[in-house]
Backbone bond lengths (Angstrom), bond angles and torsions (degrees), N, CA, C in turn:
res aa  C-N    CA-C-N  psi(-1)  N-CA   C-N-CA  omega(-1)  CA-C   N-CA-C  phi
1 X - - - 1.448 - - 1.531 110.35 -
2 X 1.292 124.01 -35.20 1.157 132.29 179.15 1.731 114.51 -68.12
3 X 1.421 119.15 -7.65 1.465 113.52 -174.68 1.099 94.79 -102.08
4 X 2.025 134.91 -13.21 1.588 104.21 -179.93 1.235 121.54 -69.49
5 X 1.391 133.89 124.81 1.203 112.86 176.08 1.617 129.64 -48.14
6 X 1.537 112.55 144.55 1.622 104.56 -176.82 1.351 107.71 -79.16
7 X 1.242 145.55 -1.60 1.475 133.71 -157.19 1.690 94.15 -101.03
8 X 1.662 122.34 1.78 1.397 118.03 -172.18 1.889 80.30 -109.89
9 X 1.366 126.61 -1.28 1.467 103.27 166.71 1.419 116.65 -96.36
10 X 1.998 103.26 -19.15 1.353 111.58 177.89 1.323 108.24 -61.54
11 X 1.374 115.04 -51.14 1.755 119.44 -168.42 1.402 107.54 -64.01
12 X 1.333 133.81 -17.82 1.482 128.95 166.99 1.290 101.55 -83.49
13 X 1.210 144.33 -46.35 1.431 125.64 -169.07 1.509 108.54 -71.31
14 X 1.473 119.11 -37.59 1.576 118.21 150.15 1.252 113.88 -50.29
15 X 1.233 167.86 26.05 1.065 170.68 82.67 1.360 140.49 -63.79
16 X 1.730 106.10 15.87 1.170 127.19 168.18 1.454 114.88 78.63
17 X 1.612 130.05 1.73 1.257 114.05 169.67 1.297 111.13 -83.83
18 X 1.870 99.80 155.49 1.700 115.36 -167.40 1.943 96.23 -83.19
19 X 1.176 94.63 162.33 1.748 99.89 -179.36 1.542 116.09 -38.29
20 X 1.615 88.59 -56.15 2.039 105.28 -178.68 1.640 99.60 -35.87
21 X 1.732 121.72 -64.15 1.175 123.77 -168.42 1.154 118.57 -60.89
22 X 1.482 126.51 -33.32 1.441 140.41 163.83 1.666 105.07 -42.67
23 X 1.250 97.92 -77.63 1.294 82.56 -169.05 1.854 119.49 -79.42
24 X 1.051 126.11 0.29 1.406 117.66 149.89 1.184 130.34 -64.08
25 X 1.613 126.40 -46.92 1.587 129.44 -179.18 1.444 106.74 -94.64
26 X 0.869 143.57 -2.47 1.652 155.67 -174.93 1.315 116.20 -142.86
27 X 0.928 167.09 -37.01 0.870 157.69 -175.08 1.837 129.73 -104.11
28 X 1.330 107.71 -33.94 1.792 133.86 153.05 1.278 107.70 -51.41
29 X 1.325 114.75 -81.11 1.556 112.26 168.96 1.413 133.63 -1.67
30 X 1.596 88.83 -80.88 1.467 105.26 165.84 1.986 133.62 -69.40
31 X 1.156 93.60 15.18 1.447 118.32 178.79 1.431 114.83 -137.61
32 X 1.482 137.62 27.35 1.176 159.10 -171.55 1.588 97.03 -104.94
33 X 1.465 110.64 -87.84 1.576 95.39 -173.10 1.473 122.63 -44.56
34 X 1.375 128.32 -36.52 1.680 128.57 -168.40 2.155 99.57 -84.49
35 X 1.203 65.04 -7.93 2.556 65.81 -170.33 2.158 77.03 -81.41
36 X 0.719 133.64 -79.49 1.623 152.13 -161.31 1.600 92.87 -47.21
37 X 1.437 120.47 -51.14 1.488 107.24 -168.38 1.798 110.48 -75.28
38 X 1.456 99.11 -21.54 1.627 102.28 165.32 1.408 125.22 -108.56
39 X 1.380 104.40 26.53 1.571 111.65 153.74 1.445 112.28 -108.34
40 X 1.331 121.26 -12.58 1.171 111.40 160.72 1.842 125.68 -91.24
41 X 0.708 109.67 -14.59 1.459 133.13 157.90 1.550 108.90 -51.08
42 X 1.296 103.36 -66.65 1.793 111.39 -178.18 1.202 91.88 -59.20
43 X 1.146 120.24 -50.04 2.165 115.95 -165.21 1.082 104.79 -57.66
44 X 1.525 134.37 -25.07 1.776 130.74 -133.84 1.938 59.79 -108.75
45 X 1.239 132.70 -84.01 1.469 127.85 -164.09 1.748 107.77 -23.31
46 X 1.536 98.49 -70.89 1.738 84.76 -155.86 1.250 108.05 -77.00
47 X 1.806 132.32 -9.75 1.192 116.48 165.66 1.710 117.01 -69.74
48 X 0.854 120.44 -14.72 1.771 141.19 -166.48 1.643 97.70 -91.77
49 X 1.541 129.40 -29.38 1.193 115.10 -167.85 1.423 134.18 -58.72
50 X 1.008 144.99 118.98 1.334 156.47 -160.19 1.236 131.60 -96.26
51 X 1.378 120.13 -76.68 1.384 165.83 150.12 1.822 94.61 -22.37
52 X 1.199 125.10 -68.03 1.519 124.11 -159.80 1.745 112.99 -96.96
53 X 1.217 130.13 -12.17 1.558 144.72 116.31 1.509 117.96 -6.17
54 X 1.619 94.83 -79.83 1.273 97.68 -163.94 1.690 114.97 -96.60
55 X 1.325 118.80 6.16 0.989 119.52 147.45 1.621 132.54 -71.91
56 X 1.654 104.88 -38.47 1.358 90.22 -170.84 1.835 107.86 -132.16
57 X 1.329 104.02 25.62 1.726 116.99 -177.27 1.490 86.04 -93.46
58 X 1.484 125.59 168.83 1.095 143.51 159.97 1.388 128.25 -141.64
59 X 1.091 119.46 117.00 1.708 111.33 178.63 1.867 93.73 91.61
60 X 1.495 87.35 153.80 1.399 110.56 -169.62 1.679 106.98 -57.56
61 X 1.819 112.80 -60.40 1.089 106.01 178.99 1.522 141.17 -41.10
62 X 1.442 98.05 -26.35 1.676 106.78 155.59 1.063 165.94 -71.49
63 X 1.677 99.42 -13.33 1.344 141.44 172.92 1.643 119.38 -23.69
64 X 1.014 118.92 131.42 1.791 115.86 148.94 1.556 125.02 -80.12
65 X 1.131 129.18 143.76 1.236 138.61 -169.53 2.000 93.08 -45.68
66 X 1.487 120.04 -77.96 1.035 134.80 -178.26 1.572 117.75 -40.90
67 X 1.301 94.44 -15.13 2.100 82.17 -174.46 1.881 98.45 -127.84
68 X 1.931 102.94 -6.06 1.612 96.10 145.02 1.454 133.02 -79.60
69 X 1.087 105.35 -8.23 1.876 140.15 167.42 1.821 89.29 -60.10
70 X 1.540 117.60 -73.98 1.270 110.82 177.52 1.216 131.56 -17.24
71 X 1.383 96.73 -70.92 1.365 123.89 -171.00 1.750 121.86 -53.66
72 X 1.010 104.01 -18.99 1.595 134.38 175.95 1.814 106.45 -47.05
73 X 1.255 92.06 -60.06 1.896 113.65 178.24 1.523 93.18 -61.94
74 X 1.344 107.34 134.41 1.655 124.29 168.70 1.654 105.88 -111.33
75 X 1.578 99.09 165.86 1.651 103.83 -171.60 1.923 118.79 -56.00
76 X 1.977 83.09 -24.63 1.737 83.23 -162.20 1.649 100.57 -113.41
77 X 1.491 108.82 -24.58 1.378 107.51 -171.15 1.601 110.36 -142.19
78 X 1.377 118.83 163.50 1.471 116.88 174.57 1.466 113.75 -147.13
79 X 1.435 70.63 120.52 1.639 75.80 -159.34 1.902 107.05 -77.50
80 X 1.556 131.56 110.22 1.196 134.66 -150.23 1.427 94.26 -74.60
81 X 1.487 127.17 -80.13 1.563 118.74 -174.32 1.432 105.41 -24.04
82 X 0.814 135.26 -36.34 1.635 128.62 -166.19 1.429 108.18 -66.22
83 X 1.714 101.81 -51.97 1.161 107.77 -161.94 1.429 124.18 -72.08
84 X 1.717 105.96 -31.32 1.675 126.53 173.75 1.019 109.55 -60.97
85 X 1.404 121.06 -50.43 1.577 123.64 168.29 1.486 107.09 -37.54
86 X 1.212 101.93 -89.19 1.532 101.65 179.72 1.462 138.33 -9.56
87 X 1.492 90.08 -65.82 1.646 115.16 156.84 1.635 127.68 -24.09
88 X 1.332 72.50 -80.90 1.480 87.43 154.22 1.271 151.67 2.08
89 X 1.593 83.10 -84.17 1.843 115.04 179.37 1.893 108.28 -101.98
90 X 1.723 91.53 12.16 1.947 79.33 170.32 2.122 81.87 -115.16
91 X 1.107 125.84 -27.51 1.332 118.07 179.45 1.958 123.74 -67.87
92 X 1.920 94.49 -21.92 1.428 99.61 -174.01 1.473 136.04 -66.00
93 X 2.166 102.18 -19.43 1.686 112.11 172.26 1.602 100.51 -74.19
94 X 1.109 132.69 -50.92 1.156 123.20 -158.65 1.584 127.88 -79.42
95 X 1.814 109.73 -14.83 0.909 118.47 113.32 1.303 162.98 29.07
96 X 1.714 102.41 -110.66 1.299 126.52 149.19 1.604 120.39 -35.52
97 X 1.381 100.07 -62.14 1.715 115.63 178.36 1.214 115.82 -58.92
98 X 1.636 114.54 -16.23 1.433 108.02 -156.32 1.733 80.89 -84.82
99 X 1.520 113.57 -59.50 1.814 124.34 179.98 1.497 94.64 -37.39
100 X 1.410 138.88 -74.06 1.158 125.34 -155.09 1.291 113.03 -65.02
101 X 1.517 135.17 -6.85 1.389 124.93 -173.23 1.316 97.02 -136.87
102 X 1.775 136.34 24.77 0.764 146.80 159.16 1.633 125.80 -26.58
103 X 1.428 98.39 -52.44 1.361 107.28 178.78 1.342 135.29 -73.47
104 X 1.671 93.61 -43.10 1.939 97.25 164.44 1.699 113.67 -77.70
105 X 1.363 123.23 -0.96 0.957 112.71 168.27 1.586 118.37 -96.35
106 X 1.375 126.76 -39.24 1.425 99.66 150.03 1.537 138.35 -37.42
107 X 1.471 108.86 -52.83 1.154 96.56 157.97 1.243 174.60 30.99
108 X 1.661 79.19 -113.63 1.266 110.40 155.34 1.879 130.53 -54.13
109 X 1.837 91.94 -40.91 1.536 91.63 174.21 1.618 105.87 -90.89
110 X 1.171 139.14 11.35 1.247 130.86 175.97 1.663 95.36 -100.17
111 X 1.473 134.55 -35.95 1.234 124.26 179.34 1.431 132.96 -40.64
112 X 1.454 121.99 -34.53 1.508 126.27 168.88 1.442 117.41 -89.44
113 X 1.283 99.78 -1.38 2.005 106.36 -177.36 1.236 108.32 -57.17
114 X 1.488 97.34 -33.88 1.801 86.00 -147.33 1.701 99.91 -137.37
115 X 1.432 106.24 117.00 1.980 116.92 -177.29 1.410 91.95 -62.44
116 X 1.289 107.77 134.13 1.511 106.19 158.98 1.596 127.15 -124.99
């Protein structure tokens, strides 16, 4: 929030828009790619979580995709097709999201790269 410049909120209030409109047509905009590149970030965390699952879930029906992925590996053997599959199909939504929002998420991480 601190990189939009303020003189593009001055020139709307010189032009009679109310704050609400300010920051919807001017100010959102320019906070679209970096909001998207750290919502996928948060997603990649809590879909990825591990550690707090299997500490305090119990029983199968409760499971997370990623730590039923675990469970896959046996004491003596592992069976791999199983497990790639799996893999797979717990890596393929996020994925998806990553292609469909591909673009505002580059973006987003190219936006602070570079002073202009």
């Amino acid at each position: 929030m601190n990189t939009v410049p303020v003189t593009l909120e001055e020139a709307a209030y010189i032009d009679g828009a109310s704050p609400f409109t300010t920051f919807i047509r001017i100010v959102y905009p320019l906070l679209k790619p970096p909001m998207v590149t750290l919502l996928i970030v948060i997603a990649l965390r809590v879909w990825n979580n591990f550690m707090y699952p299997l500490l305090l879930l119990q029983g199968q029906n409760s499971r997370t995709l990623p730590l039923t992925v675990f469970f896959f590996k046996g004491d003596l053997s592992i069976q791999w097709n199983i497990l790639f599959a799996a893999t797979t199909l717990v890596i393929l939504p996020l994925m998806i999201v990553y292609f469909i929002l591909q673009k505002q998420i580059i973006s987003g991480m190219l936006n602070g790269s570079v002073k202009g």
